[in-house]
BABA-804256 format. One record per atom (N, C-alpha, C, CB): y, z, x; residue in three letters. Coordinates in steps of 0.2 Angstrom, whole numbers, plus 5000, padded with zeros to 4 digits. Glycine has a CB too. Example, Ala and Ser with C-alpha at 12.3 -4.5 7.8 and 13.67 -1.06 7.14 Angstrom:
BEGIN
497250395066Ala/497850395062Ala/498450395066Ala/497850455057Ala/498950355064Ser/499550365068Ser/500050395064Ser/499750295070Ser/
END
This chain:
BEGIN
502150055088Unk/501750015093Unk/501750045100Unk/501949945093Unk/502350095102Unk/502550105108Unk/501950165109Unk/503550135109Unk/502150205104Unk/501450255105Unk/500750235105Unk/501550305101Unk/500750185101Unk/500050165102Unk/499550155109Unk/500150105099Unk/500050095113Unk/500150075119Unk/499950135122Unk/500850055119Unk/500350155123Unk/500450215129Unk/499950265127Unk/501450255130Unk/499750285122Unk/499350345124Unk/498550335125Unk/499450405119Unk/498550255121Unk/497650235122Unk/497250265128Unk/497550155125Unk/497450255133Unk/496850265137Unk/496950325141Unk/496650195143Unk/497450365141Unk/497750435143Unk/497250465137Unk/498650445142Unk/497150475133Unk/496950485126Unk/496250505128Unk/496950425121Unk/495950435131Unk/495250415131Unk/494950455139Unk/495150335131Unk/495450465142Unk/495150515150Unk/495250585147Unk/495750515158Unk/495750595143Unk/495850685139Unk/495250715136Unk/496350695131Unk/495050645131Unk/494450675127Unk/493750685131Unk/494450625121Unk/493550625138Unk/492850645141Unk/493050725145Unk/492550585148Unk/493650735146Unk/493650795150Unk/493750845147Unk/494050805155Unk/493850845140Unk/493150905136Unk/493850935136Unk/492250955142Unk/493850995131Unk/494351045128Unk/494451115138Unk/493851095117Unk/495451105136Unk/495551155142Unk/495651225143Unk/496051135144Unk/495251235137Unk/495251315137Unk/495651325128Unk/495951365145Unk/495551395125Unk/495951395120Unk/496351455119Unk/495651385115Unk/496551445124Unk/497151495125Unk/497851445121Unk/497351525135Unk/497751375122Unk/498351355117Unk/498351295109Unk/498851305124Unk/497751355108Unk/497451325101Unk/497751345096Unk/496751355101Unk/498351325093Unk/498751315087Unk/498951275085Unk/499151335086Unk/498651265077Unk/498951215073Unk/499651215069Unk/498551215068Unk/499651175068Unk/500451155065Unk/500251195056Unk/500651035065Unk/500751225052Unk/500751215046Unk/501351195043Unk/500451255043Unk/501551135043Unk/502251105041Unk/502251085034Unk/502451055044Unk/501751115029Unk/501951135022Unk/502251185019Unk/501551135019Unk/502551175016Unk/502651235011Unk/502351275006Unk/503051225009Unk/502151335009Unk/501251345006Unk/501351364997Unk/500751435011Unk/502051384995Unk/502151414990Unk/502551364986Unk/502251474990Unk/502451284987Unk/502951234985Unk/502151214980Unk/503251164992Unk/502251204973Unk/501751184967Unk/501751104965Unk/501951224961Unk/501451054970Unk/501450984968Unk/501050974961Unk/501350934973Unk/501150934959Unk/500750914955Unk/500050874954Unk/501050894953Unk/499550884952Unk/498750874953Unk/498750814951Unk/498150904948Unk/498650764956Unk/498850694950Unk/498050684946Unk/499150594955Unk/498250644943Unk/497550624938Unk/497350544940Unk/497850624928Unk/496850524943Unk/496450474946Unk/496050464943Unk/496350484951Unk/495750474936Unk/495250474935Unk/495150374932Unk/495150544930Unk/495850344933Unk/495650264929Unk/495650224936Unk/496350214921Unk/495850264942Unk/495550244949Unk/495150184949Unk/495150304952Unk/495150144951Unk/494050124953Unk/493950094958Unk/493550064949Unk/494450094964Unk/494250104971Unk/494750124974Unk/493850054974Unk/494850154982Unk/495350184986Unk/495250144993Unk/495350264987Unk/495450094994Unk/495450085000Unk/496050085008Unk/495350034999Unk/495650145011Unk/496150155016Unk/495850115024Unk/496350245017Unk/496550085025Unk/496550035030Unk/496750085036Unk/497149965028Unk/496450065043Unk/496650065048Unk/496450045055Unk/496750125048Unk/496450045058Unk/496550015066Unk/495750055072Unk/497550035069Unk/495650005076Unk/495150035082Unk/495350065089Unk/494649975084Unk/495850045089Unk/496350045094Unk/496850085095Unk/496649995095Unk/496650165093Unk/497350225094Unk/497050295093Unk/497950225087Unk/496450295100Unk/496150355099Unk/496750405101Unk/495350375103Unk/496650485099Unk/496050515095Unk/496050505087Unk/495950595097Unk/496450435084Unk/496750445077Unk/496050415074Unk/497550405076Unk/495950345079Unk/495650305074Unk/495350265081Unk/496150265067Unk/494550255080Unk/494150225088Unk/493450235087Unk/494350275096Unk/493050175090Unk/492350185090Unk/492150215096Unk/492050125088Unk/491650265094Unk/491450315097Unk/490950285100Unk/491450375094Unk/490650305106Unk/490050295111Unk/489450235107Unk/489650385114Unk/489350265100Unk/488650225097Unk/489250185092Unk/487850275093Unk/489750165093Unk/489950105091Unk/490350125081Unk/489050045092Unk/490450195081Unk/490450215076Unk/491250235073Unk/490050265076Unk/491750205067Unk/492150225065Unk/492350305065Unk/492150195061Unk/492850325070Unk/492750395072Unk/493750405072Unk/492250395081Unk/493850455073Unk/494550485075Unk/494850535069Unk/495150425076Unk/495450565071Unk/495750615066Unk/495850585061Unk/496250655069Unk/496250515061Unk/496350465055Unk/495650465049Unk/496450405059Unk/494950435052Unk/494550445047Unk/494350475045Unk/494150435046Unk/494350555048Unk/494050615046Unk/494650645041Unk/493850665052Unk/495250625042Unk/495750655037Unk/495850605029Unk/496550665042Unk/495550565031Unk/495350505024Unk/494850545021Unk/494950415027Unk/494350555023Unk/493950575021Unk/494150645016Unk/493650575027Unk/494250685019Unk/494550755018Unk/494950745012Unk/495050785026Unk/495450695011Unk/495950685007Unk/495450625000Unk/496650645012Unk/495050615002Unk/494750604997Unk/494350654993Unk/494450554998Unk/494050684996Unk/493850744995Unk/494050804990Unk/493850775000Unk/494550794993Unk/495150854990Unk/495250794982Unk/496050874997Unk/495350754983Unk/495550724976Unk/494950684971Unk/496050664977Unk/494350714973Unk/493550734970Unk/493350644967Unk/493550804961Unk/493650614973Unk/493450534973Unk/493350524978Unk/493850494971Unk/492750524982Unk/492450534987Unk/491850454986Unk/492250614986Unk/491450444979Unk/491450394979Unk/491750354980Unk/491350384978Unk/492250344978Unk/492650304977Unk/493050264983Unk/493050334972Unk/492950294988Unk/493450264996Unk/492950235000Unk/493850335002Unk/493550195001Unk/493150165008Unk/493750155013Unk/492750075006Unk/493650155019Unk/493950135026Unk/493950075030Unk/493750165029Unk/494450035028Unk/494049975032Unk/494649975038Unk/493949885027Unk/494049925042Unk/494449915052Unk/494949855050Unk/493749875061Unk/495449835054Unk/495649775056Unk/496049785058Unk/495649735052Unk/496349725064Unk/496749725068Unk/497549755067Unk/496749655069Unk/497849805072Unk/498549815069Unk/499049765064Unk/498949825076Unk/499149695068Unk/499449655065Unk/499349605058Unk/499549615070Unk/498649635055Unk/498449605049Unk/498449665043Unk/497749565050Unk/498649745045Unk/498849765041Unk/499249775034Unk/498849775043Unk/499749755038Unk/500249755031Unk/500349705027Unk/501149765032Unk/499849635028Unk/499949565023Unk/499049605020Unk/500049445029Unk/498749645024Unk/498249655018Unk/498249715015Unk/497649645020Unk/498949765014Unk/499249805009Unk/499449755004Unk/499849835010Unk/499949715005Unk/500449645004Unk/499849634998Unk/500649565012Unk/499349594999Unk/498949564996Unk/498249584991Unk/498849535001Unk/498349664994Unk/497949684988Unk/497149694992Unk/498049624982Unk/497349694998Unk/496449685001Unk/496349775003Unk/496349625011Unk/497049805002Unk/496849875003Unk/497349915000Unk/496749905009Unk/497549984998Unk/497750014994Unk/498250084999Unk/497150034989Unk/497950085004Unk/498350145008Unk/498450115017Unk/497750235007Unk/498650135023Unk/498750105029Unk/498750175032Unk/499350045030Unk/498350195034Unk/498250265038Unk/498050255046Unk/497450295034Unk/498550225051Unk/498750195056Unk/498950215058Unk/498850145057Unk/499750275058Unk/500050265062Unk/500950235063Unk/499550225065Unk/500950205058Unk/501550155056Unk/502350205056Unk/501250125046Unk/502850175058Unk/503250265061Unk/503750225052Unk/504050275072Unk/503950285050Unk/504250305046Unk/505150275046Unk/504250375047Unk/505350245043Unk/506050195048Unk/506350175042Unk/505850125054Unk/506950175042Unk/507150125035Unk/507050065035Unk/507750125033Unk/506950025039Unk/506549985039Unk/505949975035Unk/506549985045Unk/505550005035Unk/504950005035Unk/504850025028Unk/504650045039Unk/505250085026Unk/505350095019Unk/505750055013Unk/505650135019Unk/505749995018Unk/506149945011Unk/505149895011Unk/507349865013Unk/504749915014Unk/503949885013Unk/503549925009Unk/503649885019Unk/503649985012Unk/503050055011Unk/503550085007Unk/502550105018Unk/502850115002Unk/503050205000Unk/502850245004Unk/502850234993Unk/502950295005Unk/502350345011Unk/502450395008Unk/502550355020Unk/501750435010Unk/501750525010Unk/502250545014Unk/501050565013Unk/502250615011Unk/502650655017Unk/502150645023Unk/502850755016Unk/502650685029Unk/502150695035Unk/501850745036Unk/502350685040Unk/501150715040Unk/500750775039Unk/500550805046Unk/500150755035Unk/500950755051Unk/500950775056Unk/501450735063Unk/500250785056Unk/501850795066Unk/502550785068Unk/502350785074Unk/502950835066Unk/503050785080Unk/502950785087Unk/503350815091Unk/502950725088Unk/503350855093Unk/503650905095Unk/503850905102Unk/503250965095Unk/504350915103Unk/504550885113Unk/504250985114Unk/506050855116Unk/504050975122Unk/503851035124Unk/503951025131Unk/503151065121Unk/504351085135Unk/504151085140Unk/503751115145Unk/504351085141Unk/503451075150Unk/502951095154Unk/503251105161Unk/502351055154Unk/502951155164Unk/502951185171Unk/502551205176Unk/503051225171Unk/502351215182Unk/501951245185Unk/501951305183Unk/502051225191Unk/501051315183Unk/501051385178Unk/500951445182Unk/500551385172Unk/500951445187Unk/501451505192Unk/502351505193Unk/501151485201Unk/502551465187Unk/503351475189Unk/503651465179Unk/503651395196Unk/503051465176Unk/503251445170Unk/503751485165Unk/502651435169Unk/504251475162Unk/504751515161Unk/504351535153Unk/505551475161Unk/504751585149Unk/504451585142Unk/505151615139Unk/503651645139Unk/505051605130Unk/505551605126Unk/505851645127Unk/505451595121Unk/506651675125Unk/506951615124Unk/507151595132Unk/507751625118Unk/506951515131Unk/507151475137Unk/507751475140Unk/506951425135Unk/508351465134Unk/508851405134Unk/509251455144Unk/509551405124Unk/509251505142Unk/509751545147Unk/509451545155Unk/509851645144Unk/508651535153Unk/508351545159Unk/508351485162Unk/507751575159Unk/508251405159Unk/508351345162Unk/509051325165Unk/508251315157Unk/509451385164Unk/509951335166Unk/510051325171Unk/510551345164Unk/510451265176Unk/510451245182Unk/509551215183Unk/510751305187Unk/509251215183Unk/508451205182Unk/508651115183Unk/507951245172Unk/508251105188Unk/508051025185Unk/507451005185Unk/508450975188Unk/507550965177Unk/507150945172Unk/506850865174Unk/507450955166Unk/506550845173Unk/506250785172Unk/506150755163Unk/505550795176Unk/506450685163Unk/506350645157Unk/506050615160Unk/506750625152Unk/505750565154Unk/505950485156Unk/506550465152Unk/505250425154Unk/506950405154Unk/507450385155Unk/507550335149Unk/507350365162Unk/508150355144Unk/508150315140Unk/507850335133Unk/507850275144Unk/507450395135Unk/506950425128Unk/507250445124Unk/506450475128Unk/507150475118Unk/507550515114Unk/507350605116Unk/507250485104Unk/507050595120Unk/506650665124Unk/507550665128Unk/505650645132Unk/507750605133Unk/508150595137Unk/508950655133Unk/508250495137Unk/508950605126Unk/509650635122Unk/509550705120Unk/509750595114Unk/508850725117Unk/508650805114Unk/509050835121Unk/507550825112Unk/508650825128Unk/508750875133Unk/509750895134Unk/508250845141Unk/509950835134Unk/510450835136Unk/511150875130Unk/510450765138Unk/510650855125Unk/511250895119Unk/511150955119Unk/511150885111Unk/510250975120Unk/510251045118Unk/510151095125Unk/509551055113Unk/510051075130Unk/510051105135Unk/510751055142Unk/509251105136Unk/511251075139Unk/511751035145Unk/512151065151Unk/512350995141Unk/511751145149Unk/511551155157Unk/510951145161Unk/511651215159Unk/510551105160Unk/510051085164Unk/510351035169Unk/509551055159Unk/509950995175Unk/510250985180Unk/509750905179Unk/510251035186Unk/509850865175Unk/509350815171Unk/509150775175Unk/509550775166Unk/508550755176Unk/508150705182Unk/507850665178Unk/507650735188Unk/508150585176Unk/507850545173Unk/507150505177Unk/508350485170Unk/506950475175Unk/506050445179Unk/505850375174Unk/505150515176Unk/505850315178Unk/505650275173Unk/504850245175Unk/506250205172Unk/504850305176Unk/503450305175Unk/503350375175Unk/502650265187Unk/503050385170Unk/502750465169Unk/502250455173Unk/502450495163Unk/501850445177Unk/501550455184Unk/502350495191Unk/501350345186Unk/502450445190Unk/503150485195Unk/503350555192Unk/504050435195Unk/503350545187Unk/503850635181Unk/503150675184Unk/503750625166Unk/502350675184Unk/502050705185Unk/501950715191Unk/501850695183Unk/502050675197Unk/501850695204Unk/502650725207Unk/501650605209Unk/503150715204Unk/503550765207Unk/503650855205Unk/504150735206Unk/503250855196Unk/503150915194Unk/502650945199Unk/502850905186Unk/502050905198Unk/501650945204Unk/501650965212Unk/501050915204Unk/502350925214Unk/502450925219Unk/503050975220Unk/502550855221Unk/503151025216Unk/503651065214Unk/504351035216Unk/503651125217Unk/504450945215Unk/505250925217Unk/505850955213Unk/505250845216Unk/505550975205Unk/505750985199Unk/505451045199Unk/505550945194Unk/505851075190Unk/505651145187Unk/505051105183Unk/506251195181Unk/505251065180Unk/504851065175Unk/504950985172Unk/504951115170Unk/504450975164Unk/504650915162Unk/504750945155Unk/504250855162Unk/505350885151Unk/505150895143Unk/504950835141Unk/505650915138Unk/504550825135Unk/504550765134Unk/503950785127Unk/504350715141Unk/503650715125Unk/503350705118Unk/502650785122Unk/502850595115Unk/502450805116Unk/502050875116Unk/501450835114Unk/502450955109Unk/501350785112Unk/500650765111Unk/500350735119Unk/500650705106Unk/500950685121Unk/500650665128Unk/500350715134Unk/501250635130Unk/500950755132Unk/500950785138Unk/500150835136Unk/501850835139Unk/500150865132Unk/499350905128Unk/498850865131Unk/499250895118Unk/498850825131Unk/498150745136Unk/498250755142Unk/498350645135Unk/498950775146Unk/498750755153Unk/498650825154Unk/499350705160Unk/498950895151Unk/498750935154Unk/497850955153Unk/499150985152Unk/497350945145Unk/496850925148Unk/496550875152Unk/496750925144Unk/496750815156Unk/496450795161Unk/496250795166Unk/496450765161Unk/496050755171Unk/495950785177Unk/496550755184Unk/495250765178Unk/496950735180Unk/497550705184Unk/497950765186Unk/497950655179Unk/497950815180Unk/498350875180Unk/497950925185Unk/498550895173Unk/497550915185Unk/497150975191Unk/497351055187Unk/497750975201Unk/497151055183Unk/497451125181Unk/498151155185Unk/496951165182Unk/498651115185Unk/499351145189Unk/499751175186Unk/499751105192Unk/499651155178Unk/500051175174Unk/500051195166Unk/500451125175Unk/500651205162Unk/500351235157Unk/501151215153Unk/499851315159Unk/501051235147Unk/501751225142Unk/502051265145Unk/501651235134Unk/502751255142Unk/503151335145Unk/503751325138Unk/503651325156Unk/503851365135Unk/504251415129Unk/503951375123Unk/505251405129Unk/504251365118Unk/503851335111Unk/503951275110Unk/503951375105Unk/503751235104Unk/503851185101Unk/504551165101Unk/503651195096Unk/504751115101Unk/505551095096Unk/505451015094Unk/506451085101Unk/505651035087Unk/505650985082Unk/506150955081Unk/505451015078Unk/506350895080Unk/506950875079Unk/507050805077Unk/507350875085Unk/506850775072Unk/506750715068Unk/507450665069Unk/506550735060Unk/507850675070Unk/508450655072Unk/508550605079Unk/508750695072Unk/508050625084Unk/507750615091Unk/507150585089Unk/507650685095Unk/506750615087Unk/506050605088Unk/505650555082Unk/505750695088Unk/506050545078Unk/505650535072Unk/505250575067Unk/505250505073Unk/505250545061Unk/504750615056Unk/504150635056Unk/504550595050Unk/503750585062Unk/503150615064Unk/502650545059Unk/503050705062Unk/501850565057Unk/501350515055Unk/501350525046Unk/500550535059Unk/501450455042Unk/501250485035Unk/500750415033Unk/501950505029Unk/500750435028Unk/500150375026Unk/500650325020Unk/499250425023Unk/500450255022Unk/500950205018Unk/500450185012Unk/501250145022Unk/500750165007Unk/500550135001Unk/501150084999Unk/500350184995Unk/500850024996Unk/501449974992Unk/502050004991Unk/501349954986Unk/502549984992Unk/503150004991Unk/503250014981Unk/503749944995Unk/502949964977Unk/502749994972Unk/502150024969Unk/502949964969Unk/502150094974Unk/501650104971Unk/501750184973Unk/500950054973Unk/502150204971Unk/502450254975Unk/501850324971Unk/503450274973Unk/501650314963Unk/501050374964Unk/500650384967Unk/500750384959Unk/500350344972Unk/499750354975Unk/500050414980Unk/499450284979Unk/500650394986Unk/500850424990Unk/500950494986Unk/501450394993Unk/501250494981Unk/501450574977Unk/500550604978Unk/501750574966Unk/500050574976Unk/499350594975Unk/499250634984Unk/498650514972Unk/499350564988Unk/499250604996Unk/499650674997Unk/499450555002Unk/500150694993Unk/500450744997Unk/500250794993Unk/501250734999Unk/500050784987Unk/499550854984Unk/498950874990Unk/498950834975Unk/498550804990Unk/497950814995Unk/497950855001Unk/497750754998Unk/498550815005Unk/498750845011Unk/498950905011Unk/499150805015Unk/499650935005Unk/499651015006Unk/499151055004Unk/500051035003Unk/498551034999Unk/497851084999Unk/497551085005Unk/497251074994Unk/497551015006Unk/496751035013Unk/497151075018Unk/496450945018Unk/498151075019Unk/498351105025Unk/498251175021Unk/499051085029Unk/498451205015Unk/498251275013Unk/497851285015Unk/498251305007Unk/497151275011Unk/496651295013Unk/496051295019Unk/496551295008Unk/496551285026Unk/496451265034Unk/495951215035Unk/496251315038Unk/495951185031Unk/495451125034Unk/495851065036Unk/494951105029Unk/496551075036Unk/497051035040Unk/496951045049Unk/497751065037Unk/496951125047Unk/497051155055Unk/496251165060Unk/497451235055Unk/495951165056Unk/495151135056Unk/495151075062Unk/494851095048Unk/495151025056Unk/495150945060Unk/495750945066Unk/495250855053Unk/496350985068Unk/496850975070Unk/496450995077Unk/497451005067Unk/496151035079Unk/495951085084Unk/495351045085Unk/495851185082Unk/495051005083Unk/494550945083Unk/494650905087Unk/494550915078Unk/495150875088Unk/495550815091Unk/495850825096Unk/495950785088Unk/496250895094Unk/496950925100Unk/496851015101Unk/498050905095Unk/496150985107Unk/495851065106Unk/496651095111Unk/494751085112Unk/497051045116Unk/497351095120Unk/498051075114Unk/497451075131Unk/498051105110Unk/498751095104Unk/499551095107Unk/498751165096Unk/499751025105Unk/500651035107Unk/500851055100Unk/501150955111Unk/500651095098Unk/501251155095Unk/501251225099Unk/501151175086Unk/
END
């Protein structure tokens, strides 16, 4: 829900101001291309309903003429596709909070929303793997911007978090010569980055991908060294839930998802959505 929140309407200024160039146009591929799942057989199927939300662009949002739109339906789609039951799916809206009593109840079959991965959650849902993760990345004024390997050149550097994050713990374990400057408003994290008070920021690599396409960022800045991944901090990243007993379907999505990501029509729709890519 926290990410939901927070990246709505950051989201929605990213996307009118149009893609920022593709000089940082890369997809993720976090399959293993030579891992052999198994084809499932769908064929006594007789309908797929995946559930999700209006409220979490660029996942899932009605677009200007009022139309079920985002990376969420278009990857429903794609994954039906791939599992040659295309008639067979349908997508229905409805509110975040009536999601899981209408898994619970049988009004739908998959919850393609968003929902974080938690043990918690896993004594509800079965879930696919994930099909897509969230990478802390740092950003810099890009007349001062460092490149890999980073760790030696940051040091004494001070950084900007926000305060409290798991961005907060990643920086400090993995870089504890950095000179750490916590921020409790990423408005502040950003007006001191541009204000050169700081080197730089780390933090979630999707957020930050939205303000450096907008127009808040003025073109001041740009990523600086690569990705880091770290599920321990960060979480597993987005999978798609099904009944907790109903764990074949999820096995069916992660065939889906690792073809459509072999054969790039993962990284397709990815560059779709997140033309300025935080990987």
């Amino acid at each position: 829900m926290k990410l939901r929140s927070i990246l709505s309407l950051l989201v929605l200024l990213a996307l009118a101001a149009g893609p920022a160039g593709a000089a940082e146009s890369l997809a993720p591929m976090i399959w293993d291309t030579k891992e052999r799942l198994p084809k499932p057989d769908l064929s006594g199927l007789k309908r797929l309903r995946f559930l999700t939300t209006t409220d979490f662009p660029p996942f899932n949002y009605l677009d200007g003429e009022g139309r079920l739109s985002g990376f969420h339906v278009d990857l429903a789609r794609e994954i039906c596709l791939e599992l040659a039951i295309s008639d067979k799916c349908e997508i229905q809206v409805m509110p975040w909070d009536g999601l899981e009593q209408a898994l619970i109840s049988g009004r739908g079959d998959a919850i393609i929303a968003g929902i974080a991965v938690t043990e918690q959650t896993r004594s509800t849902y079965a879930f696919s793997r994930s099909y897509l993760q969230f990478p802390a990345r740092f950003v810099m004024q890009k007349t001062s911007a460092l490149s890999e390997p980073i760790y030696e050149k940051i040091q004494g550097e001070r950084i900007g978090v926000m305060a409290g994050s798991g961005h907060e713990q990643m920086l400090r374990d993995y870089f504890p010569g950095v000179r750490t400057v916590t921020y409790t408003r990423q408005d502040w994290l950003y007006a001191d980055l541009k204000a050169g008070k700081i080197t730089g920021i780390f933090g979630d690599g999707m957020r930050l991908a939205f303000w450096l396409a907008g127009s808040d960022a003025s073109g001041c800045c740009r990523f600086a060294g690569g990705p880091y991944l770290a599920p321990e901090y960060l979480g597993s990243g987005l999978a798609i839930a099904t009944s907790v007993d109903n764990p074949q379907l999820a096995a069916a999505f992660d065939y889906a998802l690792q073809q459509i990501a072999v054969k790039g029509r993962f990284a397709e729709l990815y560059l779709r959505y997140f033309p300025v890519s935080f990987y």
